[in-house]
C-alpha positions as CSV (number, residue, x, y, z in Angstrom):
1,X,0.0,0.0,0.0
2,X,2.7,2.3,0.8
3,X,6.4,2.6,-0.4
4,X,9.5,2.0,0.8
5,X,10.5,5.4,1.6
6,X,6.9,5.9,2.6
7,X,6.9,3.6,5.3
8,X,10.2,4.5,6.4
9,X,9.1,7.6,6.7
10,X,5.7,7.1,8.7
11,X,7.8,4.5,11.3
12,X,10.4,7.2,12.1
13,X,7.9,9.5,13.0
14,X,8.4,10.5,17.1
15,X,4.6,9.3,18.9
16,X,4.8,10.6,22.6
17,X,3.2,8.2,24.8
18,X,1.2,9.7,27.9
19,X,2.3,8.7,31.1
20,X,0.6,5.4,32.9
21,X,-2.3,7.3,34.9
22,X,-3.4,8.8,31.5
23,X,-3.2,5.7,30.1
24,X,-5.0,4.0,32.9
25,X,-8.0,6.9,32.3
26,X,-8.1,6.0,28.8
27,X,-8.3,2.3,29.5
28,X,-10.7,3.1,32.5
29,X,-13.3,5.3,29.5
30,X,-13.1,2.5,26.6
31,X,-14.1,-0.1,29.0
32,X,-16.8,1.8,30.7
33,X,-18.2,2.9,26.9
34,X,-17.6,-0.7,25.9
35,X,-20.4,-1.5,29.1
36,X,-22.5,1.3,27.9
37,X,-22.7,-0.1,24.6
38,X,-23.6,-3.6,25.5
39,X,-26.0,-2.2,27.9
40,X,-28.0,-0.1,25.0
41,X,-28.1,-2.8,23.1
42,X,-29.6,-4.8,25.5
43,X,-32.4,-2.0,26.7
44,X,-33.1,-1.6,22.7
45,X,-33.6,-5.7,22.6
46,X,-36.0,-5.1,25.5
47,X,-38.6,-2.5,24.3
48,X,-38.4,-4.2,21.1
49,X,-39.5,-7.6,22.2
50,X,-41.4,-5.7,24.8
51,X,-43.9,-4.3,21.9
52,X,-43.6,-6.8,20.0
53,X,-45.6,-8.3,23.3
54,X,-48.0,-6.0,24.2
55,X,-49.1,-6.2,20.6
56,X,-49.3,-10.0,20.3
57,X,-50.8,-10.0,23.9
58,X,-51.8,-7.1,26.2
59,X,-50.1,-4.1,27.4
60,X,-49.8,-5.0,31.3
61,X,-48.4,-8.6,29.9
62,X,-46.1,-6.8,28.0
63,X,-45.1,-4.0,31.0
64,X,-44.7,-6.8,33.6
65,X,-42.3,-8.9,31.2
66,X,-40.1,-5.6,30.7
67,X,-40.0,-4.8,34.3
68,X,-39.0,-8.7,34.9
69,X,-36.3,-7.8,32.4
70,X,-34.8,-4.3,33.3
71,X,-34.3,-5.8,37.2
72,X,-32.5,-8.4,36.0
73,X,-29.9,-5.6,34.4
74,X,-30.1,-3.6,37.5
75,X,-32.7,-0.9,35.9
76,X,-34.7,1.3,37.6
77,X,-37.6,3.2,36.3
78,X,-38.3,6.6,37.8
């Protein structure tokens, strides 16, 4: 993809790394978005199938099965 004297070039090319605490942050924020994420996707799986239920069924059916659901993530409705 690149050249030679291209990737000569681009691996001479001085990075600064930041010291370990900032490091540590950075790791600390991926793997709490990473959580986040996973999370969402979960809630989103939820309402889905959660509609998809009170459509096939009724409403409180559907409510009592997503409240079943969200405290078993830990959830709490306000």
């Amino acid at each position: 993809m690149f050249s030679d004297t291209a990737k000569h070039f681009l691996l001479n090319i001085p990075v600064t790394l930041p010291d370990e605490r900032v490091c540590q942050e950075i790791t600390d924020k991926v793997k709490s978005s990473r959580k986040a994420r996973e999370k969402s996707k979960q809630l989103l799986e939820i309402a889905k199938t959660g509609v998809e239920k009170a459509i096939e069924t009724d409403e409180a059916t559907a409510t009592a099965w997503m409240n079943q659901q969200l405290a078993a993530l830990g959830v709490e409705i306000s």
